[in-house]
N, C-alpha and C positions, 0 to 999 in steps of 0.2 A: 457618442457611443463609446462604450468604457470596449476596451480591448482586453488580452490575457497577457500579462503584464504581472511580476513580483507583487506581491500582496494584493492582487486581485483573488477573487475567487471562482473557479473555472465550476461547471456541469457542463459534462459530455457525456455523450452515448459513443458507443465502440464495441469495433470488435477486432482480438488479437489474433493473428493466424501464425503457422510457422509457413514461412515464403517456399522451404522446399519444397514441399509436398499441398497446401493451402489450408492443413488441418489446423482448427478453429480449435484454439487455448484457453479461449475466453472472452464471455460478450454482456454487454450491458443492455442489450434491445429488448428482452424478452420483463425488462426490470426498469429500475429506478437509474437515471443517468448517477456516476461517474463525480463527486463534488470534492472539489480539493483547494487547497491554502497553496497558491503557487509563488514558488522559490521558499518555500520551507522545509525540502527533502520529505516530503512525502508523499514523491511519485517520481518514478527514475528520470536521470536527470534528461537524454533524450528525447522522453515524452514532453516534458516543462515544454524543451528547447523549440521542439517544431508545432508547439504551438504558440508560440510568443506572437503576439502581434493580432491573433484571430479574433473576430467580434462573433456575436451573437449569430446562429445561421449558417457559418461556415463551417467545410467542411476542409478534412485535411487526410492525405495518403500519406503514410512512411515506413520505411525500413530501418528497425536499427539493429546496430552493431553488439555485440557482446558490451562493449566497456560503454554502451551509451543505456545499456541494459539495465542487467543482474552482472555484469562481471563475467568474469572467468573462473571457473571452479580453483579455489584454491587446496590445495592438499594442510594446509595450518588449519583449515576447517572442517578436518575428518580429527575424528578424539574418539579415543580408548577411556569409555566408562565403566566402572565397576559393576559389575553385574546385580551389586546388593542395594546399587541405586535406584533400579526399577523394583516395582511391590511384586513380593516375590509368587503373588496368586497369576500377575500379568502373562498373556503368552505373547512372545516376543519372534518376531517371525523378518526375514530376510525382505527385504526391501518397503517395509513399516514404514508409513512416514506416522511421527509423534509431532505434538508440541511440548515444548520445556519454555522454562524461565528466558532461556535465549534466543529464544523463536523455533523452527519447524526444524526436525531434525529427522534423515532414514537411516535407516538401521542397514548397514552393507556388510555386517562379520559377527556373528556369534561364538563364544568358547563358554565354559562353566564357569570361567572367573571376570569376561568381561564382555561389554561391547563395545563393535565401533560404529560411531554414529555420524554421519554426514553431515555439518550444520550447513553445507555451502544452499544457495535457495535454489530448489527445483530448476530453475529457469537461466539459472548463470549456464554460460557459454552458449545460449543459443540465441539467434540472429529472429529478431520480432517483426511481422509487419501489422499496420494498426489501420483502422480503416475510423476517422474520427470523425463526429458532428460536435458540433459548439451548442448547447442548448442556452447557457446563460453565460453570461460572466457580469459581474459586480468588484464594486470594490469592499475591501473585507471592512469589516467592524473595529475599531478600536479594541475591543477585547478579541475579537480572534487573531487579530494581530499579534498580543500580548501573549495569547496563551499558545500561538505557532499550530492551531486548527479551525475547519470551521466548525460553527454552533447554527443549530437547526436544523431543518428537512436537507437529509443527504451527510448532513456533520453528526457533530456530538450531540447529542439530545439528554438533557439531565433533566432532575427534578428540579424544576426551580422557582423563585417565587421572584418578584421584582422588588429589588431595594429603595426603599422609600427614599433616603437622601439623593440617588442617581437615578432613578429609573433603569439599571439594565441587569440582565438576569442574572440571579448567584442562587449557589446554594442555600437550604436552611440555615446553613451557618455563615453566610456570607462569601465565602470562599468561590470562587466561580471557580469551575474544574478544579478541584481542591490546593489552587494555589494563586 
C-alpha cells in the first residue's frame, strides 16, 4: 500500500477551521477532494508534514502554527503603487482584495497619486486547524514528476493527444505543460 510520501500524489477531503472561534475557512466535502504533488511546495509545508506517512482511508487532526502555515505577515509585502497602475474607469475601494501578476493583493490605503497594496496572503499569521481524510495516494508519473504537478482528474488537465513514439500525453505541439 503506497503511503504519502515525496513524489507521491495525495487526494484528500478537508476541512480548515480557525481553532479560536471553530469558524470554517475552507472545505472540500461539498466538491472534488484536494490532489496534489507532495514535497514540491504546493501545499504549505505543515499540511505535507502531518501527513507523511498516511495510506488510503486514514484520517488525520492538526493544528498549525503560523510559520508551518502562510507565515507571518510581513511589512516588505505592503507596496505603494502608483495610482496610474490600475485602469483608470476601476473603482478601487478599501479592503479590495485584487489579483496581479504577483498573486492576491488588498488594498489597505488610498490617496490621488497612490495605493498601498497588501501582497502578504490572507491567511499569514493565523493559526489552522484541519480536519483531513486520505481518499487516494499513488505514486506520481514520470512526467509529473518532471513538470513538479499532477496531470489529470484533480491536476492539470490540457488538450492533448498521445505521442505516437512514447505513448504519454503532450500538447499539439509536443510540449507537455509547454515545457
Amino acid at each position: 500500500m503506497v503511503k504519502v510520501a515525496k513524489d507521491t500524489v495525495a487526494r484528500v477531503h478537508y476541512t480548515g477551521t480557525f481553532p479560536d472561534n471553530g469558524q470554517e475557512f475552507d472545505t472540500s466535502r461539498n466538491g472534488e477532494p484536494l490532489t496534489f504533488l507532495v514535497g514540491h511546495k504546493g501545499m504549505i509545508p505543515g499540511f505535507e508534514r502531518e501527513l507523511m506517512g498516511a495510506s488510503t482511508g486514514d484520517s488525520r487532526s492538526f493544528t498549525l502554527e503560523p510559520e508551518d502555515a502562510y507565515g507571518h505577515p510581513s511589512d516588505a509585502l505592503i507596496q505603494e503603487v502608483p495610482r496610474q497602475m490600475f485602469p483608470e474607469d476601476m473603482p478601487i475601494d478599501l479592503g479590495m482584495m485584487l489579483m496581479s501578476d504577483a498573486g492576491p493583493l488588498r488594498i489597505v490605503a488610498i490617496t490621488d497619486e497612490t495605493v498601498r497594496c497588501d501582497f502578504n496572503n490572507p491567511m499569514a499569521g493565523k493559526t489552522l486547524h484541519f480536519e483531513v481524510e486520505v481518499v487516494e495516494v499513488r505514486a506520481a508519473t514520470a512526467n509529473e514528476l518532471a513538470h513538479g504537478h499532477v496531470h489529470g482528474p484533480g491536476g492539470v488537465e490540457h488538450e492533448t493527444q498521445k505521442s505516437s513514439d512514447d505513448n504519454t500525453d503532450c500538447l499539439p505541439d509536443k510540449s507537455c505543460c509547454g515545457g
